[in-house]
C-alpha positions in Angstrom: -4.4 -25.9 20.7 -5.3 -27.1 24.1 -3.0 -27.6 26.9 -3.3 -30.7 29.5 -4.5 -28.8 33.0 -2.3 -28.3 35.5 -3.9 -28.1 38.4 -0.9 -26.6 40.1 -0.7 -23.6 38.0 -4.1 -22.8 39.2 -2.4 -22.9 42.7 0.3 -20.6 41.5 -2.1 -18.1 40.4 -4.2 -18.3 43.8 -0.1 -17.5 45.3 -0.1 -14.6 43.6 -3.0 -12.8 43.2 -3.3 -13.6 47.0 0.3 -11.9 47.4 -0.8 -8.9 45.0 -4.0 -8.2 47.1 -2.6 -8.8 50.8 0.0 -6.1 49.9 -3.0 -3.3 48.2 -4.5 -4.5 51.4 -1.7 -2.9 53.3 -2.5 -5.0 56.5 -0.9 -4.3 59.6 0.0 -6.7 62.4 2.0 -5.1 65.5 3.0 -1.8 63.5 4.5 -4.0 60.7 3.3 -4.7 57.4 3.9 -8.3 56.5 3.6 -8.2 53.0 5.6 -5.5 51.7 6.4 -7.3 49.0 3.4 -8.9 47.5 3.6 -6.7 44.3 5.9 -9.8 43.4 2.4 -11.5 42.6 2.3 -9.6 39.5 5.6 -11.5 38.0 4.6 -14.8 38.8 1.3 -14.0 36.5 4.1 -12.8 33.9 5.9 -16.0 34.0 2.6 -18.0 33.7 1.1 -16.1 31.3 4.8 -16.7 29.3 4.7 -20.2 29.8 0.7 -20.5 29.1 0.7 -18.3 25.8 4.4 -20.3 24.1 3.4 -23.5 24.8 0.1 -22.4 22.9 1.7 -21.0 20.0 4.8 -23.9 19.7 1.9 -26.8 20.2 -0.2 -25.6 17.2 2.7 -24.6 15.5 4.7 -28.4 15.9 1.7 -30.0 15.3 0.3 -28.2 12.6 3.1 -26.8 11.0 1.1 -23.0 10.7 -0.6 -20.8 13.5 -3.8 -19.3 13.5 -3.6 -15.2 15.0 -7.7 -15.4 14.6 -8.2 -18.0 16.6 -5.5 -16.8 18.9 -6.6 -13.7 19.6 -10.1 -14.6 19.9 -9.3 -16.4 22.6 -7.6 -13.7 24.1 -10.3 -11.2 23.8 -12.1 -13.4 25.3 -10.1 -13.8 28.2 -9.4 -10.6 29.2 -12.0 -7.9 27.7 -15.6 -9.3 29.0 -14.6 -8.8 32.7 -12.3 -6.0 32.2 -15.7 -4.2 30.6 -17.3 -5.4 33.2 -15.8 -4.6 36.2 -15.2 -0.9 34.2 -18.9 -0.6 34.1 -19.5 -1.4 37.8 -17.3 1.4 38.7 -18.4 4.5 37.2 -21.7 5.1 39.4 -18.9 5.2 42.3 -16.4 7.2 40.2 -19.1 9.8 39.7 -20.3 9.7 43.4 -17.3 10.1 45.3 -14.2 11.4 42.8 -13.1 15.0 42.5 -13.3 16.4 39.1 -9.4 16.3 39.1 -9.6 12.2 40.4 -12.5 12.2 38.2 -10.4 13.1 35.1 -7.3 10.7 35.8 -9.8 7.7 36.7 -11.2 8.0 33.3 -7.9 8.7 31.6 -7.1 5.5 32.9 -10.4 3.3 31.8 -9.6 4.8 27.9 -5.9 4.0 28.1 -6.7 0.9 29.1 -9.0 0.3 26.9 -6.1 1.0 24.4 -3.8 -1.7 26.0 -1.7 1.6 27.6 -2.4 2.2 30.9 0.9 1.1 32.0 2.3 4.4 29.6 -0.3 6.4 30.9 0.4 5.5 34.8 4.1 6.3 34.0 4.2 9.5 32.1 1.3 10.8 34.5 4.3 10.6 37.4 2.3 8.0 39.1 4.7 6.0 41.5 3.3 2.5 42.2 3.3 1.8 45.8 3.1 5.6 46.7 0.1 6.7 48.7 -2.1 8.8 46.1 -1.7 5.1 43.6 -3.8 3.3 46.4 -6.7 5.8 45.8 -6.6 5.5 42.0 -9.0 2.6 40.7 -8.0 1.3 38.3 -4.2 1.8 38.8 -3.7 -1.9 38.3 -4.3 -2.1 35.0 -0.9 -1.3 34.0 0.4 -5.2 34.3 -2.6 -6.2 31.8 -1.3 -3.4 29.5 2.1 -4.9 29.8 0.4 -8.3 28.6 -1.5 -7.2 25.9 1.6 -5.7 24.3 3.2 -9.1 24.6 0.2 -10.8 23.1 0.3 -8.5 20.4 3.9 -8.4 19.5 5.4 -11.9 20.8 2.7 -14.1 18.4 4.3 -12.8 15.3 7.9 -12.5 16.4 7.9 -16.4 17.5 6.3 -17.4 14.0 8.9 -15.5 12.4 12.2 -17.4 14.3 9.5 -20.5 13.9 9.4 -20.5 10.1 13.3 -18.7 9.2 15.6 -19.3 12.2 13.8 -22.7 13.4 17.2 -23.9 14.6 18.1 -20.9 16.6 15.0 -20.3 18.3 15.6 -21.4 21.9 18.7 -19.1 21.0 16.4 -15.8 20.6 14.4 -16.7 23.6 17.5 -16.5 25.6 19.1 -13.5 24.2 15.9 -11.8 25.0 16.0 -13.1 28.3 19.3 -11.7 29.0 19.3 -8.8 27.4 15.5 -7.8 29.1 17.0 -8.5 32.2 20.1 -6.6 31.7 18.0 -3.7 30.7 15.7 -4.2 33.9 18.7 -4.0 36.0 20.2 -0.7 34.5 16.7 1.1 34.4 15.5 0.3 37.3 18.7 2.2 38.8 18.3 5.3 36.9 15.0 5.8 35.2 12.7 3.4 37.9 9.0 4.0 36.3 10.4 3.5 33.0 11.5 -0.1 34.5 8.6 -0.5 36.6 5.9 0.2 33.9 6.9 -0.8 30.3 7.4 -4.2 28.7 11.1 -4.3 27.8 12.3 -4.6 31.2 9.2 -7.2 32.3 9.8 -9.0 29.5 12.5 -11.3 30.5 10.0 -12.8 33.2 7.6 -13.6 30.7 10.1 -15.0 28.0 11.2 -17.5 31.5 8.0 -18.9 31.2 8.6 -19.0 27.4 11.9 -21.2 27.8 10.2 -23.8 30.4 7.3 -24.0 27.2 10.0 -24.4 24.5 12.0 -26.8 26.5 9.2 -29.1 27.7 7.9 -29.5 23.8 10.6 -29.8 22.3 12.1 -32.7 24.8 8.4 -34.0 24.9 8.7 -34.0 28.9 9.2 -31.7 32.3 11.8 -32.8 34.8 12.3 -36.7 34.8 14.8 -36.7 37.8 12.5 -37.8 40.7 14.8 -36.7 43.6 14.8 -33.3 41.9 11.2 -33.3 41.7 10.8 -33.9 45.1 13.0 -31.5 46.7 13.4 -28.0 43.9 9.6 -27.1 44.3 9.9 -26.9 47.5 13.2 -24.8 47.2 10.8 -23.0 45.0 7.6 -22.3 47.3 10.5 -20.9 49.9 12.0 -18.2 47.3 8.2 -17.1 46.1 7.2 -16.5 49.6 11.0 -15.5 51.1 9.9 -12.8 48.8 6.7 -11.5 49.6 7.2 -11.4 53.2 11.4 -9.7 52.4 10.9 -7.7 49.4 9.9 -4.2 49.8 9.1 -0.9 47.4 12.8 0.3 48.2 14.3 -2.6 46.0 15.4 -1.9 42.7 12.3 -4.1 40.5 12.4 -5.3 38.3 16.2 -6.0 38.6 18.4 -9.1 39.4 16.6 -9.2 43.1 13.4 -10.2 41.3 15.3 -13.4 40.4 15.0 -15.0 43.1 10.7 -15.6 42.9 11.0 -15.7 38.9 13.5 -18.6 39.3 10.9 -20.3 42.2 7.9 -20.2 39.8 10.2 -21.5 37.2 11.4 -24.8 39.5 7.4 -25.5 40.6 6.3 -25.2 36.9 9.0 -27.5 35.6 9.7 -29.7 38.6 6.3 -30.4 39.6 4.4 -33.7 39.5 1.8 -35.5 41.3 3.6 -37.2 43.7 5.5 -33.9 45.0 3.9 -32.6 48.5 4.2 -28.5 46.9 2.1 -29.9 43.8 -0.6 -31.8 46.3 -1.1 -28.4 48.2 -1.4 -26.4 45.1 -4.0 -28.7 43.6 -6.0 -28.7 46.7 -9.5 -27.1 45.7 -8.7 -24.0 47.6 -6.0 -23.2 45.8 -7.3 -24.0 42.7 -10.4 -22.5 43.1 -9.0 -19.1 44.1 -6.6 -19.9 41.3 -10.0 -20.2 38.8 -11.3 -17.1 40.3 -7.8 -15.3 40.5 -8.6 -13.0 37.3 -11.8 -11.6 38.3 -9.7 -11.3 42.0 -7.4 -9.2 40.2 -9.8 -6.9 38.5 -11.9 -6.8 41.0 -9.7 -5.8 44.2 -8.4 -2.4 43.3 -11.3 -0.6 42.9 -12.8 -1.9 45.7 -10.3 -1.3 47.8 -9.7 2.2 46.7 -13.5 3.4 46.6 -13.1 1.9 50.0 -10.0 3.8 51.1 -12.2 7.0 49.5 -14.9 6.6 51.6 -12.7 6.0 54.5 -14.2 2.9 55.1 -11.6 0.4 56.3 -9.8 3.1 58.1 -8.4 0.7 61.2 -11.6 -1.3 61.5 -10.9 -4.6 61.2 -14.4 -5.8 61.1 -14.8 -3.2 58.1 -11.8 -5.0 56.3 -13.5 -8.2 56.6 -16.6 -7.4 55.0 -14.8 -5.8 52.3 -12.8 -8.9 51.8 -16.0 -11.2 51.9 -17.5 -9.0 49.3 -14.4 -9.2 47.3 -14.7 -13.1 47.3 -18.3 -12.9 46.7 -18.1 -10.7 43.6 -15.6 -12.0 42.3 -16.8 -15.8 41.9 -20.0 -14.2 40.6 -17.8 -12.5 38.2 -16.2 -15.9 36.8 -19.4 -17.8 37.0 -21.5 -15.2 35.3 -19.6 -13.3 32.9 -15.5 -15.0 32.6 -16.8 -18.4 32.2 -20.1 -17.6 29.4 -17.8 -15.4 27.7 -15.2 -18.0 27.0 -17.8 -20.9 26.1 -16.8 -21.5 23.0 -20.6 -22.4 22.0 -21.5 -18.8 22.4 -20.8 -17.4 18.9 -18.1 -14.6 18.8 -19.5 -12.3 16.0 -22.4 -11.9 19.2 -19.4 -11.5 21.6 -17.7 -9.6 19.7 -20.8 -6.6 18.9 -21.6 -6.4 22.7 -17.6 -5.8 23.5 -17.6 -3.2 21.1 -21.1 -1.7 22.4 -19.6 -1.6 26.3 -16.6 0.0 24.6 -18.2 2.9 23.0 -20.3 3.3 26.1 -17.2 3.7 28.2 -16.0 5.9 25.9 -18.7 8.1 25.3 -19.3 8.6 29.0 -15.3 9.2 29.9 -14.4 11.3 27.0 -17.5 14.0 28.5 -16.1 13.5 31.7 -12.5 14.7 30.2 -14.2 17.3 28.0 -16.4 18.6 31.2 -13.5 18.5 33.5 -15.1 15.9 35.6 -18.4 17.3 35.7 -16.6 20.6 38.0 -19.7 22.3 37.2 -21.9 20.1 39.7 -19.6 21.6 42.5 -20.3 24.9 44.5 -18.3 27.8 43.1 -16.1 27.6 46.0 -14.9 24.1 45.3 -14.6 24.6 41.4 -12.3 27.8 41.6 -10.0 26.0 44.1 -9.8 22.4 43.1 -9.6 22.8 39.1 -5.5 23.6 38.5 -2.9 23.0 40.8 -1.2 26.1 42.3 2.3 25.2 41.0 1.1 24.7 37.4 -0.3 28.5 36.8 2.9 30.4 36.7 4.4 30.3 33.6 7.5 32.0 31.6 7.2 33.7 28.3 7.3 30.5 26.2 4.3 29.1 28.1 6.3 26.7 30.2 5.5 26.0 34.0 7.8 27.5 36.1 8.4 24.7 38.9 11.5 23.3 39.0 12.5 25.8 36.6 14.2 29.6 36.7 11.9 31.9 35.6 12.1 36.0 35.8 9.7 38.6 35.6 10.1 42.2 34.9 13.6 42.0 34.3 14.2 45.7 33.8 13.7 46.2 37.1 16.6 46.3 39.6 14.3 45.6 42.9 15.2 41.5 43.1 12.8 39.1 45.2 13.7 35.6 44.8 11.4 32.7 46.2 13.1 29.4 46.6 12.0 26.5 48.3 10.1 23.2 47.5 6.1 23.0 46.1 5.2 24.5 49.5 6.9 28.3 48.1 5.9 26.9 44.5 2.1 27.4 45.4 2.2 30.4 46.4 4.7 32.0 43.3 1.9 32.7 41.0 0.0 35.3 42.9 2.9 36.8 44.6 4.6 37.3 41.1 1.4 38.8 39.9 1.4 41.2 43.2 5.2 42.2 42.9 5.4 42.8 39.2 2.9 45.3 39.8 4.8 47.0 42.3 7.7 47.1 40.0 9.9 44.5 41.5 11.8 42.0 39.1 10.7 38.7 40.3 12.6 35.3 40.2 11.4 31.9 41.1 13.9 28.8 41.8 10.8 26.3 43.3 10.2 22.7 43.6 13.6 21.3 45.0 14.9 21.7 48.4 16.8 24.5 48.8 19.8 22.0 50.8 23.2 20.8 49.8 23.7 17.1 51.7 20.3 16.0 50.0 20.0 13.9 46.7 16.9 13.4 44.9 16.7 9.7 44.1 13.2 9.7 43.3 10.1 12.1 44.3 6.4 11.0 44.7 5.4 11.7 41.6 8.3 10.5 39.9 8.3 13.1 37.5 11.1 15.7 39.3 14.1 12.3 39.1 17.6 13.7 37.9 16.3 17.4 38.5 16.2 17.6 42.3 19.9 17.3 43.4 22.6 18.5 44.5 23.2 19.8 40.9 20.7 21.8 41.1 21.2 23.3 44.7 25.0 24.4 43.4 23.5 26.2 40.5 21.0 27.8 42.6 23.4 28.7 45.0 26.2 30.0 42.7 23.1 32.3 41.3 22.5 33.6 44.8 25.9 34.3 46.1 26.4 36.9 43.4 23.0 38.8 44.6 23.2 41.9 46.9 20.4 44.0 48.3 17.7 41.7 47.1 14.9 40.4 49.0 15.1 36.1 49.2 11.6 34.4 50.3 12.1 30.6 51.6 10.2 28.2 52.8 9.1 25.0 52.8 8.2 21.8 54.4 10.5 21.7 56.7 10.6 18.1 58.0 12.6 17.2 55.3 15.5 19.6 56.6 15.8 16.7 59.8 17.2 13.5 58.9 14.9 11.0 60.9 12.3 13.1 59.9 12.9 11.7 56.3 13.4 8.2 57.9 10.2 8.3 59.7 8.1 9.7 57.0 6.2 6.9 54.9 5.6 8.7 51.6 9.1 10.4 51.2 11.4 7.6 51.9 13.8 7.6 49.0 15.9 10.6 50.1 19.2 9.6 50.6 21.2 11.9 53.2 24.6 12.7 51.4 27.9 13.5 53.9 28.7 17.2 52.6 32.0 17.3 54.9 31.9 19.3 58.4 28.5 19.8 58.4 27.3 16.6 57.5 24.7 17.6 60.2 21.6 18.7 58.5 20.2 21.2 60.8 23.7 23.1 61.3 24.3 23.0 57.5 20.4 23.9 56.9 21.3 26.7 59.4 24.4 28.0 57.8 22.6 28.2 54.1 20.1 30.4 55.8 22.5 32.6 57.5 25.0 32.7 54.2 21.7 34.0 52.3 20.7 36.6 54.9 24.5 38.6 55.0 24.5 40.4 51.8 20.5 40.1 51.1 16.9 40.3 53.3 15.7 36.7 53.8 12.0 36.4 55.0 11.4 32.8 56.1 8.0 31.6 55.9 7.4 29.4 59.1 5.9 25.7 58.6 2.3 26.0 56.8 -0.3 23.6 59.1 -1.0 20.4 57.7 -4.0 18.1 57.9 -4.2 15.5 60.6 -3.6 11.7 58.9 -7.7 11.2 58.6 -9.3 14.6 59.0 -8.0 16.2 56.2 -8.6 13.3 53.8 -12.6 13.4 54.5 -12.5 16.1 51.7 -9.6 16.1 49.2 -9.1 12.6 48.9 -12.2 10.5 50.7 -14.6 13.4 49.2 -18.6 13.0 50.7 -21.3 12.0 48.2 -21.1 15.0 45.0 -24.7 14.9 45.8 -24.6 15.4 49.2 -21.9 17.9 49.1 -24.0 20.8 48.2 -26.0 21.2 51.4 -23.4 19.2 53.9 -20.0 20.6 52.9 -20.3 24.1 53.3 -22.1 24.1 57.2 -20.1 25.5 59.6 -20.7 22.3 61.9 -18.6 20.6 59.3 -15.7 22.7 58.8 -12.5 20.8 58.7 -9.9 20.9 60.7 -7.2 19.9 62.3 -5.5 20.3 66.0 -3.4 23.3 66.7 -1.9 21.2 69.3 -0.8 18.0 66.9 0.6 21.6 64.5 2.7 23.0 67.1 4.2 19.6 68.2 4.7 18.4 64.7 6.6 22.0 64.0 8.0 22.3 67.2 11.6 21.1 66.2 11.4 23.4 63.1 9.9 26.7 64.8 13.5 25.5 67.3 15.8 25.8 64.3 14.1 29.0 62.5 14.0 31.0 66.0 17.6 30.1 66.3 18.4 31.9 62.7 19.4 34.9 64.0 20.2 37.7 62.0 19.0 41.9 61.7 18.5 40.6 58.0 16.0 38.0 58.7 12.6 38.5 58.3 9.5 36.2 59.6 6.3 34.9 58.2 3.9 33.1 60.5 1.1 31.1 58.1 0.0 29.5 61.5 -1.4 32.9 62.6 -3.9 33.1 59.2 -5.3 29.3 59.7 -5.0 28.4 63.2 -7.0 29.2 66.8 -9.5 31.4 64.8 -13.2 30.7 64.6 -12.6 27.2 67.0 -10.7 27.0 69.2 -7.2 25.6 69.1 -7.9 24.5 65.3 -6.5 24.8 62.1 -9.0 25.6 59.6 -8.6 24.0 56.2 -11.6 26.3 54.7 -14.6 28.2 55.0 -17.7 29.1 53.9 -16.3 31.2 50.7 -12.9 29.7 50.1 -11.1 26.7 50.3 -7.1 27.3 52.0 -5.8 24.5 50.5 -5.0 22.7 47.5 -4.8 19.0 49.1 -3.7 18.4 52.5 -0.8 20.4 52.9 -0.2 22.9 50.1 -2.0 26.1 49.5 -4.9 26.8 47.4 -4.9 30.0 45.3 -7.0 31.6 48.3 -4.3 30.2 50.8 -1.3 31.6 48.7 -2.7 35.3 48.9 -3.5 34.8 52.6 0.3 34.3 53.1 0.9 36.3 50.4 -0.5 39.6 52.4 1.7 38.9 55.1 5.0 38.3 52.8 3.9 42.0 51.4 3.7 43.0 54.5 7.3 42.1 55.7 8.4 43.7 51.9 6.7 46.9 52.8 8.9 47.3 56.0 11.8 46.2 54.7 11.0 48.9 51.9 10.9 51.2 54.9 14.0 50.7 56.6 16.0 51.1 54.1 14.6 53.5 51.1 
């Protein structure tokens, strides 16, 4: 059934897919980022797609009196898949280039889930937070919202036919119910479990079924909004709440919740209030809008990848000139996209039993190719032994307990017959290097117990981590039970450590990827350095506590060149491993970073207290005043700031070191 065009909703779509890529953009004017919140862009394409697919469905249904899920769907496939193939396609010559076997893995992990209308599943339970750093270098990370609309296309269809044909009367009832109840759920989950929220369909759904009501309402009355001083002045209203939003909003609201609101309810008053005498509806049927509007799918697909391949080759790093290209190029692609594969693909004159056996050709070539890359773990094997050995698990992941479960964020012991206790506690810094230090110690016959991957500190409380997956573990929960299990131990040896910055409260405030810690008051010593102190000093009276000093991090940039903007796999053979291009990072920018920390540590005085210096191993050796991230034989680190399995024994033979004189002081 065909719907009268509205040129305006073409404008809509131009608002937000505009919105969705000046926010992946991440542009910067004056050390502020003016579009903070242009992931709204992804709800106004909810509501339109809501209002778009009902008034579909109820037209053919009202008219006809039966619906056709062939034609339907048809239609949808070829909306949606052609492009998405396409655009899949284009990417893997640059996926093969430039990703890390690990990235190599996820990116195609992503192209099969979404392939199976679950990326948004896949992006959630992988601990991906959207928004977060590591997300902006993942290509096809975008493709959870078309997951989210596939499932409604798949399930809404036949739940609408079924209120249709049996409950006719209470229909516009159901679609509110859902509403309310979708929103209700939004608001709750985004609170406690925020991926769930963020990623699944039963909390997005209530934007979509908003578009649904403004469908129902205008066939079923036979008309929008009659009221001409109301037409004149809501979509306005409307246009302000949409972009109040995308220059207010930010990733540290609760979304989707009752905030998002405020832009669903400004779509809804320009899609029911509009009409052609309204200066809102004029603007968004200019042929700017409307054109980016036509072109605002292949926009969409198009954007992410490009702008992460970019971001991996470090090619927009703070060159504007660089940004503009890549923005021209976006354009440029994209309208080639809609002219030359969106629009021959949905020309009805093209037969769909031909469609149809070339989408399912691209698909089993996309799967062929990114099920090997999975079963070759990302082609590792192309790498230099050096690269392979390092890069292939992550340090945290290799110590396990008897039952075969990781042992981060978890207590796990080892040799318990053994009455010689070293503990390690600390976050994923002390969590890298557990698995060879256990292996080292156990051998020595010492029982070992590890308590990593949350910060060993009462007045912090978890709210959410990077990767999303540690929520409700890492709190102050979890610091009481640790510490209850340490104040009962005497004569045992207790390794911390960590990264440190997170001990200082404006450090926490200042840092952009870790800004969901929320400082709790714990009393008298609602001070974070005196109460970090005083835990220290409580764990060194009755035990030996050896305090491993902050490990060097990678300058933002230099670092990056190899773990996430990787050179050419091709290239990396015979470029990587020269000397001239060892990475590395300033001793200077270390010891300034560290230098409040190395303050509070030197100030931890006790006869007790033990010292690990990981600065000594990396820094000031083969060049001067640098910290080395690797060399010839051996990587140091696992990305840019944790330790590889090489780095962990490095500071491992030091932490053996300090065990071996404590052993001789006292036995």
């Amino acid at each position: 059934m065909k719907l009268t065009y509205r040129p305006e909703i073409d404008g809509l779509r131009a608002i937000a897919v505009g919105a969705v890529i000046l926010y992946h953009a991440q542009i910067t004017i004056l050390g502020h980022q003016p579009f903070k919140g242009g992931f709204i862009g992804v709800d106004i394409f909810f509501v339109i797609s809501g209002y778009l697919i009902t008034s579909i469905i109820l037209k053919e249904l009202v008219t006809t009196g039966s619906f056709s899920f062939k034609h339907f769907y048809q239609r949808r496939i070829r909306r949606i898949l052609p492009a998405l193939l396409f655009v899949m396609l284009a990417s893997l010559p640059f996926a093969w280039m430039y990703l890390l076997p690990i990235s190599f893995v996820d990116f195609s992990k992503s192209i099969l889930y979404s392939l199976g209308f679950s990326s948004n599943f896949y992006f959630h339970y992988s601990g991906q937070e959207y928004g977060a750093e590591s997300g902006l270098l993942k290509p096809f990370l975008h493709t959870w919202s078309l997951s989210v609309e596939e499932q409604f296309y798949i399930l809404f269809p036949v739940i609408l036919l079924i209120v249709f044909r049996y409950f006719k009367k209470y229909l516009i009832h159901f679609l509110i119910l859902g509403f309310v109840v979708s929103l209700g759920l939004a608001e709750w989950t985004s609170r406690n479990y925020p991926s769930v929220s963020f990623y699944f369909l039963h909390t997005r759904m209530w934007e979509l079924l908003a578009g649904s009501i403004l469908a129902y309402f205008e066939i079923t009355l036979g008309h929008r909004s009659k009221n001409k001083t109301l037409n004149l002045i809501l979509p306005s209203i409307g246009l302000f709440l949409i972009v109040h939003s995308i220059l207010f909003f930010n990733d540290k609201i609760f979304h989707p919740s009752f905030y998002t609101l405020s832009p669903i309810i400004g779509v809804c008053l320009i899609i029911w209030f509009s009409n052609k005498n309204e200066l809102i509806t004029k603007i968004l049927s200019t042929k700017l809008f409307v054109g980016i509007g036509l072109i605002s799918y292949s926009l969409y697909l198009w954007h992410y990848p490009i702008f992460a391949f970019a971001r991996i080759l470090d090619f927009v790093r703070g060159n504007l000139l660089h940004s503009f290209l890549i923005g021209i190029m976006l354009f440029i692609i994209s309208t080639l996209s809609y002219y030359f594969v969106e629009k021959p693909f949905r020309n009805k004159y093209n037969k769909f039993k031909l469609i149809t056996c070339l989408i399912l050709f691209l698909i089993f070539i996309l799967g062929i190719f990114n099920f090997n890359t999975i079963q070759k773990n990302g082609y590792s094997n192309s790498l230099p032994p050096v690269l392979k050995k390092s890069l292939e698990e992550a340090p945290w992941d290799l110590l396990k307990n008897l039952d075969g479960e990781k042992c981060f964020v978890k207590h796990c012991r080892f040799n318990t017959s053994s009455n010689k206790k070293v503990y390690i506690i600390g976050d994923s810094h002390m969590a890298s290097i557990m698995f060879d230090l256990k292996n080292r110690l156990v051998k020595d016959n010492y029982q070992f117990i590890s308590m990593t991957g949350c910060l060993y500190f009462v007045g912090f409380d978890l709210i959410n981590t990077v990767t999303g997956k540690l929520s409700g573990k890492c709190n102050n929960n979890y610091f009481q039970k640790l510490k209850l299990i340490l104040s009962k131990e005497k004569d045992s040896i207790i390794i911390f450590g960590g990264r440190y910055k997170f001990y200082n409260q404006q450090d926490i405030i200042r840092e952009k990827n870790y800004d969901k810690f929320q400082y709790v008051s714990v009393g008298k010593y609602d001070n974070p350095q005196t109460s970090f102190k005083r835990e220290l000093l409580e764990l060194s009276k009755n035990n030996k506590l050896i305090i491993i000093y902050p490990i060097p991090e990678a300058e933002t940039g230099v670092q990056s060149k190899f773990f996430n903007k990787m050179p050419k796999r091709i290239n990396l053979m015979k470029d990587f491993l020269k000397p001239e291009n060892f990475i590395s990072t300033s001793y200077e920018v270390y010891l300034n970073k560290s230098k409040n920390d190395f303050e509070i540590l030197n100030n931890i005085q006790h006869q007790n207290v033990y010292r690990v210096y990981p600065h000594k191993l990396f820094c000031n050796t083969i060049i001067v005043n640098r910290c080395l991230t690797h060399d010839d034989k051996d990587l140091f680190y696992f990305d840019d700031h944790h330790p590889s399995i090489k780095g962990a024994k490095m500071i491992n033979d030091l932490i053996i070191k300090e065990i071996k004189k404590i052993e001789l002081k006292f036995n």
